[in-house]
C-alpha positions as CSV (number, residue, x, y, z in Angstrom):
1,X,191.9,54.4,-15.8
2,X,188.6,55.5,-14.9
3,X,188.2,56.9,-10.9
4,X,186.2,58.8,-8.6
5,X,187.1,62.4,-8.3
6,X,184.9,63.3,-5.2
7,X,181.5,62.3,-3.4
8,X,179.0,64.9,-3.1
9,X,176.4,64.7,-0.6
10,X,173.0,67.0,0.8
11,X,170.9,66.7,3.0
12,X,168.0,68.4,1.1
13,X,166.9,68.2,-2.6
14,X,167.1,70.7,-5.2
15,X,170.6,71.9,-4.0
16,X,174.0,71.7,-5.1
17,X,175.8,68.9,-3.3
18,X,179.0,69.2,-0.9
19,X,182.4,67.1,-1.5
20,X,183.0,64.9,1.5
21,X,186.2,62.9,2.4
22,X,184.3,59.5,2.3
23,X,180.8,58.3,2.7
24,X,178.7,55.1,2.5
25,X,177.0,53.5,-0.2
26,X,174.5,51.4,1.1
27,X,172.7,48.3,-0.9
28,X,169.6,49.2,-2.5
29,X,169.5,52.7,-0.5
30,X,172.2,55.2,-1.9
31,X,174.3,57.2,-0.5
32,X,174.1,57.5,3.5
33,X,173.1,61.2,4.8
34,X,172.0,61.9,1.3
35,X,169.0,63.7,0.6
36,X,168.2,61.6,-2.7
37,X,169.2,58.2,-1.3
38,X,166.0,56.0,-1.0
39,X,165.6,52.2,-1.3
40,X,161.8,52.4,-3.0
41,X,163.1,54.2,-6.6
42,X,166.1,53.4,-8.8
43,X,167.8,56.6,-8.8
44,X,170.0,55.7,-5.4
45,X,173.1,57.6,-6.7
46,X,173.6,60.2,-9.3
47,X,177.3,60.2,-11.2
48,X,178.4,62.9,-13.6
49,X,182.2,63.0,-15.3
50,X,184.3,65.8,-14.6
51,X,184.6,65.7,-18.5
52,X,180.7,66.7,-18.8
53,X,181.8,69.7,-16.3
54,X,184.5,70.9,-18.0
55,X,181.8,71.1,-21.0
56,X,180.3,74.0,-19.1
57,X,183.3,75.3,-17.8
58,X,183.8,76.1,-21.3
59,X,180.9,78.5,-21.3
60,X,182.8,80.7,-18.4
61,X,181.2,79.0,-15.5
62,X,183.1,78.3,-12.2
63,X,182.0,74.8,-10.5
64,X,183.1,72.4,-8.7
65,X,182.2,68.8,-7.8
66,X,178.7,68.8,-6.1
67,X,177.5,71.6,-8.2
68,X,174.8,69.5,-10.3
69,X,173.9,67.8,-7.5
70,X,175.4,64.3,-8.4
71,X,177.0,62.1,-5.7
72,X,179.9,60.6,-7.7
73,X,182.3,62.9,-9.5
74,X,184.6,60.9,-12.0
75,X,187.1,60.9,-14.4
76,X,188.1,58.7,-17.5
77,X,184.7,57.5,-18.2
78,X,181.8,58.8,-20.5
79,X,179.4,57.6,-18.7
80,X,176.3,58.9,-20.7
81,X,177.7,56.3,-23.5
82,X,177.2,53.3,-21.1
83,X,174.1,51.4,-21.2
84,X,171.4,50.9,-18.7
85,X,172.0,47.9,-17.2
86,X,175.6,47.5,-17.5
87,X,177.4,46.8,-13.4
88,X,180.4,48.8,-12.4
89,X,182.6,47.6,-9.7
90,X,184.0,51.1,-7.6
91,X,187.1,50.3,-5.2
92,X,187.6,47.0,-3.8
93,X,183.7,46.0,-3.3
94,X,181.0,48.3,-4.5
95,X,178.7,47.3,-7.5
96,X,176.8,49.6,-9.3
97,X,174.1,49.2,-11.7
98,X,173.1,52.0,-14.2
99,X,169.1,52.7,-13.9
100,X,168.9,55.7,-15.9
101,X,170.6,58.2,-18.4
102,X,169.4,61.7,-17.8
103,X,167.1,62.9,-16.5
104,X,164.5,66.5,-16.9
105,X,165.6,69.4,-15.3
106,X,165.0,70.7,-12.0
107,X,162.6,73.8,-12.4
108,X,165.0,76.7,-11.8
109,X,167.8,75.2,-12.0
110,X,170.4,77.8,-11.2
111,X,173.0,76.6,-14.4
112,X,170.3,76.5,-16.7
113,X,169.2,79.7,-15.9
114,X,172.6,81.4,-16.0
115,X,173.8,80.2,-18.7
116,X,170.3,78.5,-20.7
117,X,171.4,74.8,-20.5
118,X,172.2,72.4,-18.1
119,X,174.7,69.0,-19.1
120,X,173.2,66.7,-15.6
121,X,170.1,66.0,-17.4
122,X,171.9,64.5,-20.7
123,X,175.3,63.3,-19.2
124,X,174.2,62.1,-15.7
125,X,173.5,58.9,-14.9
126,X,171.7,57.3,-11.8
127,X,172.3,54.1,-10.6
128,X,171.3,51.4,-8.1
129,X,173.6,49.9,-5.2
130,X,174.1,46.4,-5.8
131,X,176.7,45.9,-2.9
132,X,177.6,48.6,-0.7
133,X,180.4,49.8,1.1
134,X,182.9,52.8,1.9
135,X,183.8,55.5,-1.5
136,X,186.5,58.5,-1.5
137,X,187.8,59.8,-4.0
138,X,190.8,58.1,-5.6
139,X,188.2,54.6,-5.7
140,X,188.8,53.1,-9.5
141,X,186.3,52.5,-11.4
142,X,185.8,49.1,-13.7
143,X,182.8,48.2,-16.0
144,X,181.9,44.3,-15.3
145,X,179.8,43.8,-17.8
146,X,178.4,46.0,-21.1
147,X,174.5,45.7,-20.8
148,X,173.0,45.0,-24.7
């Protein structure tokens, strides 16, 4: 069964996100407090899987949840193979709508230059909030539909 494993918030861009015990997802905003939570673009919150991680993990790196910047940490989901479009429900009442698979690089980002490669900007995904409301980690996480 597919969860969240932590939410990751900033309140700048271009850094590595902190793990917070619970936060807000607000319709067609994002992530409350969060530096890259904006209702007038369609990357409102980031996800990454802890699966994606542990694929730089295995190059020696130490990191935790936050560290590419994403929002939503999870686990039991590869979420890079899920297409745009498709809704997932989170908890009880959150809707999510992918937007966007990857995305380029931040110039200087601190993995890529350590180690010459970066997984956010093939694995991530961004998506929309279709219907907000309150995420900690432990929330379960259901695809409603398969966009074609």
């Amino acid at each position: 069964m597919a969860s969240i494993i932590a939410v990751c918030t900033s309140d700048k861009k271009g850094v590595r996100k902190t793990p917070i015990e619970e936060g807000i997802l607000k319709k067609e905003f994002g992530l409350k407090g969060d530096a890259h939570a904006d209702s007038a673009w369609h990357r409102q919150v980031s996800l990454l899987a802890n699966e994606s991680i542990d694929k730089m993990r295995k190059l020696g790196l130490e990191l935790k949840s936050g560290d590419f910047a994403e929002n939503l940490t999870t686990e039991g989901l590869e979420l890079f193979t899920i297409p745009v479009g498709t809704r997932l429900k989170v908890g009880k009442y959150i809707v999510l709508e992918i937007s966007q698979i990857g995305k380029e690089c931040h110039t200087g980002c601190a993995i890529r230059q350590q180690v010459g490669k970066c997984i956010m900007p093939v694995e991530g995904i961004f998506a929309r909030v279709i219907r907000g409301g309150k995420v900690r980690a432990g929330d379960k996480i259901t695809v409603l539909n398969e966009a074609k």
